[in-house]
Every structure is written in C-alpha cells, then in structure tokens.
py3Dmol code that shows the C-alpha trace and the ligand (Angstrom):
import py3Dmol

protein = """\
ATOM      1  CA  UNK A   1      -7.660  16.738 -20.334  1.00  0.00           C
ATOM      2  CA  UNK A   2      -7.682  13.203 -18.684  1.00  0.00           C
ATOM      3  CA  UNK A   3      -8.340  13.866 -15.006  1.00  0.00           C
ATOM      4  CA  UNK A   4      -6.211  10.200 -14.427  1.00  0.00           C
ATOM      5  CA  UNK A   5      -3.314  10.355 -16.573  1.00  0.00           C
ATOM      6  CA  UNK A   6       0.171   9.511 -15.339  1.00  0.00           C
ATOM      7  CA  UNK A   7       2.419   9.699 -17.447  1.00  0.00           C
ATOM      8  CA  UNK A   8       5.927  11.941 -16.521  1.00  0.00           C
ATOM      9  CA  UNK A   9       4.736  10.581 -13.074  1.00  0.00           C
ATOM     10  CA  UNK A  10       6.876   8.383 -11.123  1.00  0.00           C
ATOM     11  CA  UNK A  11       5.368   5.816  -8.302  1.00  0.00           C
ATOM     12  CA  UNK A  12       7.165   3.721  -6.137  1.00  0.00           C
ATOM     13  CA  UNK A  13       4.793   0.476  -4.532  1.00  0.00           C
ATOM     14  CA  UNK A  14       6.313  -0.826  -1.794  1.00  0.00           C
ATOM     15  CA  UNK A  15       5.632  -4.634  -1.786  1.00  0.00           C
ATOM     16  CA  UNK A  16       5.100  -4.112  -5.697  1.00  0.00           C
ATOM     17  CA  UNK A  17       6.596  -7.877  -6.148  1.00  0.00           C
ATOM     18  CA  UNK A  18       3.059  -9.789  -5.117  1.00  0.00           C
ATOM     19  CA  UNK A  19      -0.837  -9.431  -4.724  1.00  0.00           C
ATOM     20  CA  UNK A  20      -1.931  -6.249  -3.904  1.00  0.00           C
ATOM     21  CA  UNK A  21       0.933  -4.223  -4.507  1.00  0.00           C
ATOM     22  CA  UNK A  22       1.709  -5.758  -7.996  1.00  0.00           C
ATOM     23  CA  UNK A  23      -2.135  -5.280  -8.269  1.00  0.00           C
ATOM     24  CA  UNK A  24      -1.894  -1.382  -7.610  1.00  0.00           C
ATOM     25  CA  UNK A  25       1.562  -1.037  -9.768  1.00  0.00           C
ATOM     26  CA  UNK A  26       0.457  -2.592 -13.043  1.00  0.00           C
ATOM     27  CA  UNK A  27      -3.063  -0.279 -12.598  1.00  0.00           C
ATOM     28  CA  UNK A  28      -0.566   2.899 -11.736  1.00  0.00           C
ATOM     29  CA  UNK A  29       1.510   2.060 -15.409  1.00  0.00           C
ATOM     30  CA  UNK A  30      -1.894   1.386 -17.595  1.00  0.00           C
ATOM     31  CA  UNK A  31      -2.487   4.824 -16.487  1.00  0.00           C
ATOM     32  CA  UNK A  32       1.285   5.922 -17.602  1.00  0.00           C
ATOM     33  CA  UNK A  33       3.445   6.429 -14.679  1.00  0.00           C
ATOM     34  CA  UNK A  34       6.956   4.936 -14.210  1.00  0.00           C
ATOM     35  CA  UNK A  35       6.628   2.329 -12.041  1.00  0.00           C
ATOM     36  CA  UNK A  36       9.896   0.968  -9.141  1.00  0.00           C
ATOM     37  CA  UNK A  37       8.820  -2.215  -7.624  1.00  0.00           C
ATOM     38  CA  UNK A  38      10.102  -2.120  -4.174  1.00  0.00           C
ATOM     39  CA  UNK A  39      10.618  -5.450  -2.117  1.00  0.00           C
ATOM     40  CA  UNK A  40      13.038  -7.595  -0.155  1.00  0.00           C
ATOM     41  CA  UNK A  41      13.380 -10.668  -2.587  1.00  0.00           C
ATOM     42  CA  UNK A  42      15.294  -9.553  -5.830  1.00  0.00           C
ATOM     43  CA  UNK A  43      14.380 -11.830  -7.964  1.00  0.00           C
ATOM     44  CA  UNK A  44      10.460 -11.193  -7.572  1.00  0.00           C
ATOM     45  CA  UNK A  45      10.864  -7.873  -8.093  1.00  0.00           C
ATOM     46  CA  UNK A  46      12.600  -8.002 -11.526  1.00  0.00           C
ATOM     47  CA  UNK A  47       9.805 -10.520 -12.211  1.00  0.00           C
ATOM     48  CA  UNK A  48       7.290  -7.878 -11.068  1.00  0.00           C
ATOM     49  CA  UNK A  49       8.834  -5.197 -12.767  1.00  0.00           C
ATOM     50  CA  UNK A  50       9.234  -7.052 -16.305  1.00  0.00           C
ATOM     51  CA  UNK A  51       5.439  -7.668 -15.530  1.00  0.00           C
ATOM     52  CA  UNK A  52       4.433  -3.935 -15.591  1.00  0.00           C
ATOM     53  CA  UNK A  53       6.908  -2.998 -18.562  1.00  0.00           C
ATOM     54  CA  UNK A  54       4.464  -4.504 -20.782  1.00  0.00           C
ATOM     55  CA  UNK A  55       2.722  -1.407 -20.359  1.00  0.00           C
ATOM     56  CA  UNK A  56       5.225   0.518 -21.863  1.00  0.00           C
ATOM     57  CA  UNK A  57       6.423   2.421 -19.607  1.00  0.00           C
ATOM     58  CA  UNK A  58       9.742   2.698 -17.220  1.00  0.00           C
ATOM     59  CA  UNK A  59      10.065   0.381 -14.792  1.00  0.00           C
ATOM     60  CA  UNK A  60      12.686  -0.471 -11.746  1.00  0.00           C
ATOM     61  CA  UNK A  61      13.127  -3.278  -9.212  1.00  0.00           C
ATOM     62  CA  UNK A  62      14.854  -2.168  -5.990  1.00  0.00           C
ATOM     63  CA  UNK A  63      15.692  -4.408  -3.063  1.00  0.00           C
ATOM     64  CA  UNK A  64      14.169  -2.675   0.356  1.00  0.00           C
ATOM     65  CA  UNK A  65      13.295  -3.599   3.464  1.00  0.00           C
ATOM     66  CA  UNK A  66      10.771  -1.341   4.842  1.00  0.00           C
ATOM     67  CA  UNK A  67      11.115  -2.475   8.791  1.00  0.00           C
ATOM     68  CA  UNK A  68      14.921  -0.706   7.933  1.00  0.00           C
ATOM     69  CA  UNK A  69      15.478   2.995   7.867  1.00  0.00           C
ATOM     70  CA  UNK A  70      18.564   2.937   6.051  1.00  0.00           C
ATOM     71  CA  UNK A  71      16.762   0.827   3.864  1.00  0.00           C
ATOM     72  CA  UNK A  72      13.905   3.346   3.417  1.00  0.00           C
ATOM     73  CA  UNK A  73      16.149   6.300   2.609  1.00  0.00           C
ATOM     74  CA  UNK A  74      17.704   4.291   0.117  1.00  0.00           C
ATOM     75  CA  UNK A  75      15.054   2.854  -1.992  1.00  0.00           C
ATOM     76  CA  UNK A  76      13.851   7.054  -2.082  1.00  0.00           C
ATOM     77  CA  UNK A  77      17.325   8.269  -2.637  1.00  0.00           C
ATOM     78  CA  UNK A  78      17.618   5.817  -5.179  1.00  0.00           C
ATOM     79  CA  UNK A  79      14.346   6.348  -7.412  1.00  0.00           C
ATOM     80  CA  UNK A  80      15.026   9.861  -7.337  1.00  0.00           C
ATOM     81  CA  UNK A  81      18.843   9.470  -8.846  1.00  0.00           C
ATOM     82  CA  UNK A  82      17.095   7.146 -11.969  1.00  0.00           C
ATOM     83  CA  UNK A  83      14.075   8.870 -12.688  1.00  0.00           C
ATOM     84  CA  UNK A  84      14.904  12.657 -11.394  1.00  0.00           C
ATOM     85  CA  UNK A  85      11.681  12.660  -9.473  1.00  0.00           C
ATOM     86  CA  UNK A  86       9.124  10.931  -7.158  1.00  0.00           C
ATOM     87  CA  UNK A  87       5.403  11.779  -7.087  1.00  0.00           C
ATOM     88  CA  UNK A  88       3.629   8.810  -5.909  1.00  0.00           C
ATOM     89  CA  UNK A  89       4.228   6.997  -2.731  1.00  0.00           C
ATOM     90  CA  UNK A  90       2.087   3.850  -2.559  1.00  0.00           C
ATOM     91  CA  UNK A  91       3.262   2.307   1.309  1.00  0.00           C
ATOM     92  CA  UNK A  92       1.879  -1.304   0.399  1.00  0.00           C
ATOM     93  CA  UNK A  93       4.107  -3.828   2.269  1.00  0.00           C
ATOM     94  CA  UNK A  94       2.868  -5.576   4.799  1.00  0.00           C
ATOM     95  CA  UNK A  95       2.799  -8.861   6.390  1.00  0.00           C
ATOM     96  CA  UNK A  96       1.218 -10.190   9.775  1.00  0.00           C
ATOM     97  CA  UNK A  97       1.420 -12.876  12.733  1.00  0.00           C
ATOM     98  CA  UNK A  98      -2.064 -14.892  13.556  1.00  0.00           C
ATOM     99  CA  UNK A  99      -1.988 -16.304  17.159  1.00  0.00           C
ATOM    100  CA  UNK A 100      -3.406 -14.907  20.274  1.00  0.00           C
ATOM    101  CA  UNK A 101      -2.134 -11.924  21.857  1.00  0.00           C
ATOM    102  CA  UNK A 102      -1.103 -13.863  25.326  1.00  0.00           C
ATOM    103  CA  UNK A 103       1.301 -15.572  23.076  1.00  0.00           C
ATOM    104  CA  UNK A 104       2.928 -13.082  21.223  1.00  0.00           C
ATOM    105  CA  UNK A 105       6.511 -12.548  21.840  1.00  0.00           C
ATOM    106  CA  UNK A 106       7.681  -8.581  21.652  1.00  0.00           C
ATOM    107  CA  UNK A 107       9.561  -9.241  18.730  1.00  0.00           C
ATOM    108  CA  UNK A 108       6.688 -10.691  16.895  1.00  0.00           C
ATOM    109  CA  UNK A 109       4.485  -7.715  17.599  1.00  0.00           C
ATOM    110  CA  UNK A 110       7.413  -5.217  16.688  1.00  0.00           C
ATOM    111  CA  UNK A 111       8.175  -6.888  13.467  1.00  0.00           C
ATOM    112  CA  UNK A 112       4.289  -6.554  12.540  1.00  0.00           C
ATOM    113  CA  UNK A 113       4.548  -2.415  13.427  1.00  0.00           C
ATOM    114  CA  UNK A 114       7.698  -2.289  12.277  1.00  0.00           C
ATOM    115  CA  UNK A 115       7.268  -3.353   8.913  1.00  0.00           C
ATOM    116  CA  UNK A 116       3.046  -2.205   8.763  1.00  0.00           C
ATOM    117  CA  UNK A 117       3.098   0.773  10.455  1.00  0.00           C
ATOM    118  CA  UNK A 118       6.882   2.267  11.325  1.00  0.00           C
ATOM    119  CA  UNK A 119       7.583   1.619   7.376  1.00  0.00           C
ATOM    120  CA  UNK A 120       4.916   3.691   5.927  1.00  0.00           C
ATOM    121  CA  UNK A 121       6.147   6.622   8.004  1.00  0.00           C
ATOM    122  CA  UNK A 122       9.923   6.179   7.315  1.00  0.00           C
ATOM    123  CA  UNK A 123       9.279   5.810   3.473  1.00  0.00           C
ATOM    124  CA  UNK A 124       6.636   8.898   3.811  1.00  0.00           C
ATOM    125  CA  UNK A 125       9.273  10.667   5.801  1.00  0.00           C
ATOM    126  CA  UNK A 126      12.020   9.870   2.824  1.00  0.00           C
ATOM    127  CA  UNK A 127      10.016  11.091   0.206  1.00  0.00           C
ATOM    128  CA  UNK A 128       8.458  14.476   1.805  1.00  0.00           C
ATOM    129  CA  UNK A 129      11.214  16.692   0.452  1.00  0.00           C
ATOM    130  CA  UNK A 130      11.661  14.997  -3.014  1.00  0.00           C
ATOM    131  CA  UNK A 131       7.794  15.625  -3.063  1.00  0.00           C
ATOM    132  CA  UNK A 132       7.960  19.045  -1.590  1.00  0.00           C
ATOM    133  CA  UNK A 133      10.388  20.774  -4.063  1.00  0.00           C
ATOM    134  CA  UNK A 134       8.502  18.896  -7.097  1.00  0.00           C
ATOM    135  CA  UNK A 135       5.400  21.131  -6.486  1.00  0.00           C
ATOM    136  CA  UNK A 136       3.589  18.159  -4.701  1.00  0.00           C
ATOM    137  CA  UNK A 137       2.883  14.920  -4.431  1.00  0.00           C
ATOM    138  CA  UNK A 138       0.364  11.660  -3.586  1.00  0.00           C
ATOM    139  CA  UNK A 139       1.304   8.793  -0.923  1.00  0.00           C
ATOM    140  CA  UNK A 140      -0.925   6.170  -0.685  1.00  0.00           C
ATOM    141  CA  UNK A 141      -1.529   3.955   2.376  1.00  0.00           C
ATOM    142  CA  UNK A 142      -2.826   0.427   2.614  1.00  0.00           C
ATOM    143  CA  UNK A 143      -4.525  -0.500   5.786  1.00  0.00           C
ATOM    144  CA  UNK A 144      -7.411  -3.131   6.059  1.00  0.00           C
ATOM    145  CA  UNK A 145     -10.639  -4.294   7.295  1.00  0.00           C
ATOM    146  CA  UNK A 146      -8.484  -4.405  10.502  1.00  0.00           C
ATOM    147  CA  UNK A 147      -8.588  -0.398  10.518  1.00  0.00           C
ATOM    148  CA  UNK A 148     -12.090  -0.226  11.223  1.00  0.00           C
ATOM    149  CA  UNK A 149     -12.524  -3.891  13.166  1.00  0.00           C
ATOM    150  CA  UNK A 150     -10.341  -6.360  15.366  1.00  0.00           C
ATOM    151  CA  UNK A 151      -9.927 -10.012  15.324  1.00  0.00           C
ATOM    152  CA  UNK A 152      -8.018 -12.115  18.417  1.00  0.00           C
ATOM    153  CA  UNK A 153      -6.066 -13.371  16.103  1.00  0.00           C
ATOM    154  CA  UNK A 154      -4.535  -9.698  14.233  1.00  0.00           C
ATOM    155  CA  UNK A 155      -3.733  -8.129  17.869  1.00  0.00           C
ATOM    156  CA  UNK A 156      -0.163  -6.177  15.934  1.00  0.00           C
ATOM    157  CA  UNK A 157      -1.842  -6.032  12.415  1.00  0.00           C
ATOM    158  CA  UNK A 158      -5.223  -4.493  14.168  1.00  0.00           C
ATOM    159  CA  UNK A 159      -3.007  -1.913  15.906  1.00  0.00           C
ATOM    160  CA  UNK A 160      -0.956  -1.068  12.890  1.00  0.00           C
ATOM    161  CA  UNK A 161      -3.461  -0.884   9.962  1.00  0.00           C
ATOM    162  CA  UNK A 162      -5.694   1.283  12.539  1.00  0.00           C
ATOM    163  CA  UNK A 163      -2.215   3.426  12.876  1.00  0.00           C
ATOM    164  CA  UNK A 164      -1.985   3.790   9.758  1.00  0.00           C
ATOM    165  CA  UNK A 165      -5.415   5.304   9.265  1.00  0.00           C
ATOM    166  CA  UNK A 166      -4.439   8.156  11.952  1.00  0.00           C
ATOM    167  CA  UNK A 167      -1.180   8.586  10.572  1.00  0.00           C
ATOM    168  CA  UNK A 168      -2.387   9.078   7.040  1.00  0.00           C
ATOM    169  CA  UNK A 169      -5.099  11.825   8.808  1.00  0.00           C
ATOM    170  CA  UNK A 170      -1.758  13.927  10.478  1.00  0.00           C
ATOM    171  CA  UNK A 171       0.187  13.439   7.322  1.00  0.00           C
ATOM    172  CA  UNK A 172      -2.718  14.967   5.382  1.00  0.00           C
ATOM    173  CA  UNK A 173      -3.067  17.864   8.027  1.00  0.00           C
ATOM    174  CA  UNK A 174       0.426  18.378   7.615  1.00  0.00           C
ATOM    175  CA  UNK A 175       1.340  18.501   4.173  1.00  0.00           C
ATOM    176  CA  UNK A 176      -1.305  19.815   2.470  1.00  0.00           C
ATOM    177  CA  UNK A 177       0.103  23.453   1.883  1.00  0.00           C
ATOM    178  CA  UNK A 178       2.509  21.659   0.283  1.00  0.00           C
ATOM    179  CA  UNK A 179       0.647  19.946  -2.429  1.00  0.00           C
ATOM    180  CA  UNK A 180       0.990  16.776  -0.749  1.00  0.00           C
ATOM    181  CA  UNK A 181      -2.450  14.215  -0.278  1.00  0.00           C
ATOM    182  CA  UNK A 182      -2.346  11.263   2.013  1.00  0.00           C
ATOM    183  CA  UNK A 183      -4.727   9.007   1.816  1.00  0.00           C
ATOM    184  CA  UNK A 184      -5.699   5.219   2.949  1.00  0.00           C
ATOM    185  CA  UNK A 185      -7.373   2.367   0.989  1.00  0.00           C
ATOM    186  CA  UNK A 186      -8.814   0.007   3.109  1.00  0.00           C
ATOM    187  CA  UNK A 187      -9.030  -3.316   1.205  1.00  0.00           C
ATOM    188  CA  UNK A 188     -11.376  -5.978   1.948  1.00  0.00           C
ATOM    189  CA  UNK A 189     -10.782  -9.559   1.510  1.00  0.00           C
ATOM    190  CA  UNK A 190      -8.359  -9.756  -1.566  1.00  0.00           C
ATOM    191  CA  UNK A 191      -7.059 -13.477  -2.735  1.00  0.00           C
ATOM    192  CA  UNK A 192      -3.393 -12.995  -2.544  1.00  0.00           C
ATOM    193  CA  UNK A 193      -0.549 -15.041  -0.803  1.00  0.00           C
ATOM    194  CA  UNK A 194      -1.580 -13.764   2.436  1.00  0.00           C
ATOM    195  CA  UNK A 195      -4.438 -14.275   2.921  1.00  0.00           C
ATOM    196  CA  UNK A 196      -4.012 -17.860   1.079  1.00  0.00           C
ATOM    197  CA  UNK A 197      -2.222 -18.434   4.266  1.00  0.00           C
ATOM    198  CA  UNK A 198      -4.751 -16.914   6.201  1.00  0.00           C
ATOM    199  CA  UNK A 199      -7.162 -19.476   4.990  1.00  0.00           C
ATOM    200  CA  UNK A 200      -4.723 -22.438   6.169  1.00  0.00           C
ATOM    201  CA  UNK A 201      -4.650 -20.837   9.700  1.00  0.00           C
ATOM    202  CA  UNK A 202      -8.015 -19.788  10.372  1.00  0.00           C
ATOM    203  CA  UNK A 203     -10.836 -22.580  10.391  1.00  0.00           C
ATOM    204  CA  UNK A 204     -14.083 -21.114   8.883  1.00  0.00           C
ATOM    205  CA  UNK A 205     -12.604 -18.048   7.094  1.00  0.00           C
ATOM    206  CA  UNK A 206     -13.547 -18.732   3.497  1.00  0.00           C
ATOM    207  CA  UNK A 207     -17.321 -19.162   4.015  1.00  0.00           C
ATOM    208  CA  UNK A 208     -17.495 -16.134   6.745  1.00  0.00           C
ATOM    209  CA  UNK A 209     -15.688 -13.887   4.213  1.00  0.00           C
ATOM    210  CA  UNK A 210     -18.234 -14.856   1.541  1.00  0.00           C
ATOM    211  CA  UNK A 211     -21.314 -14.544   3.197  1.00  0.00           C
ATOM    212  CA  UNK A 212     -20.359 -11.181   4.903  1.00  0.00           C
ATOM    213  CA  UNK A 213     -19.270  -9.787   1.776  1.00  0.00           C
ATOM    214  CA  UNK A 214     -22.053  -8.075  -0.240  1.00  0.00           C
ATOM    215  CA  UNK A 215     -20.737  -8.764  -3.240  1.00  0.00           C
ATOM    216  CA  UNK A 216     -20.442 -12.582  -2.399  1.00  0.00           C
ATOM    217  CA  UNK A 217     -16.515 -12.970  -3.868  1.00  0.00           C
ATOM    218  CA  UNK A 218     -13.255 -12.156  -2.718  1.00  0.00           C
ATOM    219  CA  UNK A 219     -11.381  -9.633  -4.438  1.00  0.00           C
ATOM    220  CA  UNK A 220      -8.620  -9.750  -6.522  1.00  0.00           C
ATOM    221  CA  UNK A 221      -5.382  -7.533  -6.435  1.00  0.00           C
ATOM    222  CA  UNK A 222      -7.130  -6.313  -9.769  1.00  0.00           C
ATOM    223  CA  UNK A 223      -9.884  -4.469  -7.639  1.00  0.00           C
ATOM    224  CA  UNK A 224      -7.618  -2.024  -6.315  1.00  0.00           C
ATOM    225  CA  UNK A 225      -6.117  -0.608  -9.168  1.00  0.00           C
ATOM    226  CA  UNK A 226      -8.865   1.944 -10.094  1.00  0.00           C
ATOM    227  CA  UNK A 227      -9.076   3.611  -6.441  1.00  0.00           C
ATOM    228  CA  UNK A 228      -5.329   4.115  -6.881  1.00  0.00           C
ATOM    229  CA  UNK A 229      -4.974   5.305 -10.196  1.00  0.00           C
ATOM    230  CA  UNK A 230      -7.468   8.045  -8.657  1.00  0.00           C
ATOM    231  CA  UNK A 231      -5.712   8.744  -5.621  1.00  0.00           C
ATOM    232  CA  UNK A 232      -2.535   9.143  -7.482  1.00  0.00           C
ATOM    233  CA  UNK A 233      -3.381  11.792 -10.325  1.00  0.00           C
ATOM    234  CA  UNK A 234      -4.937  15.164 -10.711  1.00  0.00           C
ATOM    235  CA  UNK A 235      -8.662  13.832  -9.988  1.00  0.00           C
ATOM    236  CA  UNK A 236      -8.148  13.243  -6.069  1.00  0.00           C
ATOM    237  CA  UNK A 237      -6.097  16.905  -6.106  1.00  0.00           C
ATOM    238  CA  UNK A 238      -8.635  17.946  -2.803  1.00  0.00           C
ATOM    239  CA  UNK A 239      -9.069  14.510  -1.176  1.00  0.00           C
ATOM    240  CA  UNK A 240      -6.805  14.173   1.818  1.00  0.00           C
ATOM    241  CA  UNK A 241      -6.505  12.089   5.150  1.00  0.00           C
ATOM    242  CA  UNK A 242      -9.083   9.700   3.489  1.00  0.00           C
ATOM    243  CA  UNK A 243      -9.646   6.253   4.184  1.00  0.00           C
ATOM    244  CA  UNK A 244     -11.882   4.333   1.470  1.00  0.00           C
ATOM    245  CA  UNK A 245     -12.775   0.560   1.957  1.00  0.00           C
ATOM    246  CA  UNK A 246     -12.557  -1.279  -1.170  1.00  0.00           C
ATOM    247  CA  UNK A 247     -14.254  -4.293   0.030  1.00  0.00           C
ATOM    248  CA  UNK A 248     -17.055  -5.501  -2.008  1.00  0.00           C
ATOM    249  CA  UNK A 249     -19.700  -3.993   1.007  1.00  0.00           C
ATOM    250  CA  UNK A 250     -17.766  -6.066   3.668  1.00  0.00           C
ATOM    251  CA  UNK A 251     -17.895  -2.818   5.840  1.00  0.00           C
ATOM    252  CA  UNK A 252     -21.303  -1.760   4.990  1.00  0.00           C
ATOM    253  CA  UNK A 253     -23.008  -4.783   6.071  1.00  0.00           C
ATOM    254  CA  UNK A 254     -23.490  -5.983  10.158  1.00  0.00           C
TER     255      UNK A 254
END
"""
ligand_1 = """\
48
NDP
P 1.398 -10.400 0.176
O 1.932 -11.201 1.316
O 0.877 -11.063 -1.021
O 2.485 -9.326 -0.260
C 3.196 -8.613 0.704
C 4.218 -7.769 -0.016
O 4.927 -7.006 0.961
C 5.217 -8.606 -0.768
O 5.497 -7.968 -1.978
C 6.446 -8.592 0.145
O 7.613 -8.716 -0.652
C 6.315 -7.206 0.783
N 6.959 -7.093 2.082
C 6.669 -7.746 3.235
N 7.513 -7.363 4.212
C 8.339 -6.424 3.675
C 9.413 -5.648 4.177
N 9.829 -5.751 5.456
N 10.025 -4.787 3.349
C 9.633 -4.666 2.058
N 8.618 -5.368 1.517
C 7.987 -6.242 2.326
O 0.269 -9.475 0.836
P -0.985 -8.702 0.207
O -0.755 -8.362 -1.211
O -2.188 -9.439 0.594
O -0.930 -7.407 1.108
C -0.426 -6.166 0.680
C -0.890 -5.103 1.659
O -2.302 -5.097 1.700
C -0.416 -5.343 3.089
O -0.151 -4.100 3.700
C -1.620 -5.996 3.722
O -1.637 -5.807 5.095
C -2.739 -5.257 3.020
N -4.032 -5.921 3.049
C -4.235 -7.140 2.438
C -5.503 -7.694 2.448
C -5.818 -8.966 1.757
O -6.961 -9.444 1.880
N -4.913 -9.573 1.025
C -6.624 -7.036 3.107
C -6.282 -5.782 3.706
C -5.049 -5.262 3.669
P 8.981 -9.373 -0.102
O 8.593 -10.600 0.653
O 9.787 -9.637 -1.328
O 9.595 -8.320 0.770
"""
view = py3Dmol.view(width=600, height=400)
view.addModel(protein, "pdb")
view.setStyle({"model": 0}, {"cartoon": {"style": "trace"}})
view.addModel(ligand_1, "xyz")
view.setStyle({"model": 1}, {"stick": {}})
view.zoomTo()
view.show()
C-alpha cells in the first residue's frame, strides 16, 4: 500500500494558476489525483491546467473569485458535477497590500481578509457536505511566516494568515467525526510573483530573507509539494488543526 497515493482523488487549488498554488497542484497530480485549477484569469488557468495534465491525469480550469460567495459555491458545485466528487480542498489564493496601517483605506484591508481569510472559509464551507457524504475529506490552508510574526508593512495579511491558523484549529475540532482534517502550511519565503513584487517594495528584503533563513535560499513553489501530497492522502489520516512551517528554518532561528 502507498501511504501517498492519489489517484480516484479529486483536489481543487485555489490560486492553482501561479507560484505556490501551481507548485502544490502539479505535486498533488505526480501523486495521481485529478487536479481543477481554480483562479480569476481564464487564460492562466487553462495554461496551468495543460501544465499538470502532463502528469496524466484529469485536469480542469475554472474561473473563481474567492473574495465572492457565489463564486465559491460555484467553483464546488461545479467540480463536483465533472468529477462526481471532491476530496481535497487546498485554500491557496491569496494576495496582499504593503503600506503602513495609518494609511490603509477599509477597502484595502477588506479586500486582503476577504480574499485571504473570508475565502478559505466560504470554499471550506462549500465543500463540507460534498466531503461529508464521500466518507471524508482533506482541506488544506496556506498561511505564512505572517501567522506566527508581524511586519508594519502586512497589517491585513498578518491578521488574515494568523486567522487562518485559528480557523483551520476550529475546522479541525469540528469536522473530525466526520473524516474531515484541516490543516495549515505555513510557507516561508517562496520566489513567486508575489513576493517578486515584494522585493520591488521593500528595501533590504532579499539579503534579510537570506541570512535569516537557515537554509540560506529562498524556496521555490517546488518545496511545497511534498508537505501537501502528505496532508492530502491516507498518511496525515490523524493529523488535524496543524500548522507546519515549510520555511527552510526561517522560524526556527531568532
Ligand atoms: P501569487 O501572487 O504568485 O499567486 C496568487 C494566486 O492567487 C494566483 O493564482 C491568483 O490567480 C490567485 N488569486 C488571488 N486573488 C484571488 C481571488 N480573489 N480569487 C481567486 N484566486 C485569486 O502568490 P503566491 O504563490 O506567492 O502565494 C500563494 C499563497 O501562498 C497565498 O495565500 C500567499 O499568501 C501564500 N504565501 C506566499 C508566500 C511566498 O513567499 N510567496 C509565503 C507565505 C505564504 P488570479 O490572479 O488569476 O486570480
């Protein structure tokens, strides 16, 4: 028996279309599962989604906007109508504004917890029953270095990746008599298009991430494929409300 094998499983990755997300989705089909790329732009998601297909297995692109309920419900409603099923949940979209918290306008903040934080609960919400009557299931959520620490400029992103830690605990609680684990990866710093933008914004980040980090590189979207692939299948069946960094030792180190 292969403790991490997914195949008849079927994941949805929020976010799927770039850097992390596409990251976690092409690790989730080299382990077998069907794989719906979930994202606002079309046209990167059928990209995405032609890009895990070369595993050989079954692959979908579906327009969502996770900061949308309607939205939500649809992306779960539609998964389940293609593929008959949905066992993994991987709540990966994100996105952030840097500038100082005296500055932020409301809506700025609310589109940062709207999309980070109120998204990972409305697409959790949409896929508890599907889950439920399929005997059980695994949602995944991504929060950050900014679960555990704070930065002036990540005042909404600080507040909704530490959100999503506690709301991955209560989901856990809740759903675990019915075969349900929620659990949190906490990535370090990954080279991806956000944080390429984070490094135009923020004087000095390059060489602070690199000497804090242990492991003296920045990850790559790569890096958080295997921690998925476990939280996903049959080997993670009695770890829930979890929160593992995968951060090269950033965390570990003062
Ligand atoms: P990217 O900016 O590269 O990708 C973000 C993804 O989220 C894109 O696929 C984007 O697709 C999607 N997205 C953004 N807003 C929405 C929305 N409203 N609805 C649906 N999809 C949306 O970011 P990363 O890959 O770096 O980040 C992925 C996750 O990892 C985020 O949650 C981020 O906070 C987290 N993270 C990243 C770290 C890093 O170092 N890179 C570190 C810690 C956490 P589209 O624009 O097509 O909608």
């Amino acid at each position: 028996m292969n403790l991490f094998d997914l195949n008849a499983r079927v994941a949805v990755v929020t976010g799927g279309n770039a850097g992390i997300g596409l990251g976690i989705a092409k690790g989730l089909a080299a382990a077998g599962a069907a794989v719906v790329i979930a994202g606002r732009r079309p046209e990167r998601n059928l990209e995405a989604a032609r890009a895990v297909a070369a595993f050989k297995v079954s692959t979908a692109a579906l327009e969502v906007d996770v900061s949308n309920e309607a939205s939500c419900r649809a992306m779960v409603e539609n998964t389940v109508g293609r593929f008959g099923r949905l066992d993994i949940l991987v709540n990966n979209a994100g996105t952030t504004v840097r500038k100082q918290p005296e500055t932020y306008t409301l809506a700025e903040w609310n589109k940062v917890i709207d999309t980070n934080l109120n998204g990972a609960f409305l697409c959790a919400h949409a896929a508890y029953p599907h889950m439920k009557n399929g005997g059980g299931g695994k949602i995944i959520n991504i929060g950050s270095m900014m679960s555990i620490f704070g930065a002036s400029y990540a005042a909404a992103y600080a507040a909704s990746k530490g959100g999503i830690v506690q709301m991955t605990k209560a989901l856990a609680c809740a759903w675990a008599k019915d075969n349900i684990q929620v659990n949190a990866i906490l990535p370090g710093w990954i080279d991806t298009p956000l944080t390429q933008s984070a490094l135009r914004e923020v004087p000095g980040l390059n060489e602070r991430v690199l000497a804090r980090t242990p492991a003296g590189r920045w990850g790559e979207p790569k890096d958080l494929a295997g921690v998925a692939v476990f939280l996903a299948s049959g080997a993670s069946g009695f770890v829930t409300g979890a929160a593992i960094p995968v951060d090269g030792g950033y965390s570990s180190q003062v």
